[in-house]
TORKOL-4160 file (C-alpha; in steps of 0.2 Angstrom, whole numbers, padded with zeros to 4 digits, m for minus):
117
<pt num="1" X="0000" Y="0000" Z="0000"/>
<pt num="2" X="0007" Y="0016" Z="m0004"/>
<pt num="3" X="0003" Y="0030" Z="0006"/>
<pt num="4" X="0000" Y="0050" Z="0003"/>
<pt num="5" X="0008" Y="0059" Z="0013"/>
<pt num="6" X="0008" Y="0080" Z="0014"/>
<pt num="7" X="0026" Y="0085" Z="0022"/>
<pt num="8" X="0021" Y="0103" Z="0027"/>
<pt num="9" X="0007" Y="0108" Z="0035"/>
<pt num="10" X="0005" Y="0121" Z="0048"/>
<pt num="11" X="m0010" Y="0124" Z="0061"/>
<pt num="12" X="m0012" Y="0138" Z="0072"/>
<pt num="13" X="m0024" Y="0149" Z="0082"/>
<pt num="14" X="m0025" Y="0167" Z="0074"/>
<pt num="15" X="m0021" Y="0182" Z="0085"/>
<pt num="16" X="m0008" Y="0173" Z="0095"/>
<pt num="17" X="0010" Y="0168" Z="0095"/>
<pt num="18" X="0007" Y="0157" Z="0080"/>
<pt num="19" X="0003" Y="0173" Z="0069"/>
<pt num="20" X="0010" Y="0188" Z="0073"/>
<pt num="21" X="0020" Y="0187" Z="0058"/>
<pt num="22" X="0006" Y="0190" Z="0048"/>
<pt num="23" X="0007" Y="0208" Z="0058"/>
<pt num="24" X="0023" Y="0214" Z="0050"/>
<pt num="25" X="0029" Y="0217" Z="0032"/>
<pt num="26" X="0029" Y="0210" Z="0020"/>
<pt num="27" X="0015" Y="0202" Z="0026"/>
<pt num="28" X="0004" Y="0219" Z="0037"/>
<pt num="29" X="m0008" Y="0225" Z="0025"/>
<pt num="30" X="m0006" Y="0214" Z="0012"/>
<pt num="31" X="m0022" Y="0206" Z="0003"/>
<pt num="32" X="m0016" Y="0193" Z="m0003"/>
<pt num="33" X="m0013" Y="0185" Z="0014"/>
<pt num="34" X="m0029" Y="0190" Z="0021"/>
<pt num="35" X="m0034" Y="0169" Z="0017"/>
<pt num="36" X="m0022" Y="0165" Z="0031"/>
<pt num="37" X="m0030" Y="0177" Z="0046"/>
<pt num="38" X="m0041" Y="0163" Z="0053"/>
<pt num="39" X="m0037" Y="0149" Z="0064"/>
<pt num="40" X="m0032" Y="0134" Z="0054"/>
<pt num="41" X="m0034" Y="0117" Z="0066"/>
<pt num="42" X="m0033" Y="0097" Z="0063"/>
<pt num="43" X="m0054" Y="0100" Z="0060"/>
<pt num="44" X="m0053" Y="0111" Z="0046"/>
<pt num="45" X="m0040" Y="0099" Z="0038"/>
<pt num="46" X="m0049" Y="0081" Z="0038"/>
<pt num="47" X="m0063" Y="0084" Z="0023"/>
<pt num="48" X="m0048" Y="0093" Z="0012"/>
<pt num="49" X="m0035" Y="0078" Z="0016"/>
<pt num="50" X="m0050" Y="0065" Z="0013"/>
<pt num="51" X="m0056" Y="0077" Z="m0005"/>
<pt num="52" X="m0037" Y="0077" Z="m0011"/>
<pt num="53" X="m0031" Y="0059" Z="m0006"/>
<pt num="54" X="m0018" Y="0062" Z="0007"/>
<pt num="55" X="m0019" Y="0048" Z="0019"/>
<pt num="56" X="m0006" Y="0056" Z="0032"/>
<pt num="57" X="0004" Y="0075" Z="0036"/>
<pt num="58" X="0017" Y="0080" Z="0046"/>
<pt num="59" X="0013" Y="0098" Z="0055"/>
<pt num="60" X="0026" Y="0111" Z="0054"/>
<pt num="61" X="0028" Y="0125" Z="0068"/>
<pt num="62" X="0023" Y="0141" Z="0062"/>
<pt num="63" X="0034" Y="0152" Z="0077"/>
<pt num="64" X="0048" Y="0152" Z="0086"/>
<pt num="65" X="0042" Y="0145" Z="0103"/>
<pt num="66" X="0045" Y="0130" Z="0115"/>
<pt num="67" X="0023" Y="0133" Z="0116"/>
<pt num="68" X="0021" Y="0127" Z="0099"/>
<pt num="69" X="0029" Y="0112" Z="0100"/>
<pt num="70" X="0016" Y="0107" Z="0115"/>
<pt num="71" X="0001" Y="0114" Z="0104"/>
<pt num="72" X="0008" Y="0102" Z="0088"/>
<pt num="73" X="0011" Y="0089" Z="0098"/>
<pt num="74" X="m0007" Y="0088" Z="0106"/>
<pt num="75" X="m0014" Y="0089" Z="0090"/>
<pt num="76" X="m0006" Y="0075" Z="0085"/>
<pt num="77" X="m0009" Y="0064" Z="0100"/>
<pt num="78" X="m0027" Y="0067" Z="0095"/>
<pt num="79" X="m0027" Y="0065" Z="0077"/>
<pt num="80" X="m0019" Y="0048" Z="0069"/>
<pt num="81" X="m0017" Y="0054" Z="0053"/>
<pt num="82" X="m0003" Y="0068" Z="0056"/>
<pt num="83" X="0012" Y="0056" Z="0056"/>
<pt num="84" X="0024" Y="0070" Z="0065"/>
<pt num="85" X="0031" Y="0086" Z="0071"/>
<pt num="86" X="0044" Y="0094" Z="0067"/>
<pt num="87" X="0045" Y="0106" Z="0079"/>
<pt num="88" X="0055" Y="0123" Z="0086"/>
<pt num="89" X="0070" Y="0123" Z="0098"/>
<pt num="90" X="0082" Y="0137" Z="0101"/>
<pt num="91" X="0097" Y="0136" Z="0089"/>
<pt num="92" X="0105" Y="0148" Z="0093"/>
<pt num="93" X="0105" Y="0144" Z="0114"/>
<pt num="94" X="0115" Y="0129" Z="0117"/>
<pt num="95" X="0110" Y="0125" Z="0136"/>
<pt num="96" X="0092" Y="0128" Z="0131"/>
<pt num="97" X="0094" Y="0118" Z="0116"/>
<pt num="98" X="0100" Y="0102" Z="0127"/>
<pt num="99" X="0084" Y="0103" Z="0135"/>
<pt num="100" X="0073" Y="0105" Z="0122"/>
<pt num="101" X="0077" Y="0090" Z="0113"/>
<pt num="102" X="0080" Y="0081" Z="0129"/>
<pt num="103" X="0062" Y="0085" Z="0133"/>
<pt num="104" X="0057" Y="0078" Z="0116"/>
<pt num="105" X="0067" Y="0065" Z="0115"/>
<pt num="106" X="0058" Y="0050" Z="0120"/>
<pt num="107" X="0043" Y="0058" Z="0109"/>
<pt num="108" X="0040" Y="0048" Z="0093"/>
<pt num="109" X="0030" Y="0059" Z="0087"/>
<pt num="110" X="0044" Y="0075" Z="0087"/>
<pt num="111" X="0052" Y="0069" Z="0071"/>
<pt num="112" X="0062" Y="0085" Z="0066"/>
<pt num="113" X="0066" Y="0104" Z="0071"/>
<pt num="114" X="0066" Y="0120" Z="0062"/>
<pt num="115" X="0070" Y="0138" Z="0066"/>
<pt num="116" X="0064" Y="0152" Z="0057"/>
<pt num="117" X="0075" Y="0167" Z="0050"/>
């Protein structure tokens, strides 16, 4: 059996941490991103995977946060189609670095990390 799986896919709650990119440029004031100022979640996801064939997807953080990590996480504890996280840990911090990943590390479902520029 082959399965489809979408590598990137990012959920978040609008007007938190999770978007306040969206609130400088390039991104403040322009229409073309008004689309993404909702809340995105695994519920709004499940007809569109279902619709397009995806069978499983791996959710992306969309901020720099050790909070994200915990909201990806529980979303994919509840949801068995999301195969992983790749998650946030601070790069750039070594001792804090240690830590987050020792915290994660017995986690199967913290599959990777990403830091965003």
């Amino acid at each position: 059996m082959n399965l489809v799986v979408d590598a990137h896919q990012h959920f978040w709650t609008y007007g938190t941490y999770q978007t306040s990119w969206l609130e400088v440029p390039p991104y403040v004031g322009d229409p073309a991103f008004q689309p993404l100022r909702r809340s995105f979640q695994p519920d709004d996801l499940t007809s569109e995977l279902k619709a397009a064939g995806v069978d499983r997807t791996v959710t992306i953080e969309a901020s720099d946060a050790l909070a994200e990590n915990e909201a990806l996480l529980a979303n994919a504890r509840s949801q068995d189609w999301i195969a992983g996280v790749v998650g946030w840990v601070p790069l750039a911090h070594w001792s804090d670095l240690e830590r987050a990943l020792d915290a994660r590390a017995d986690d199967p479902a913290f599959v990777g990390v990403r830091h965003l520029t």
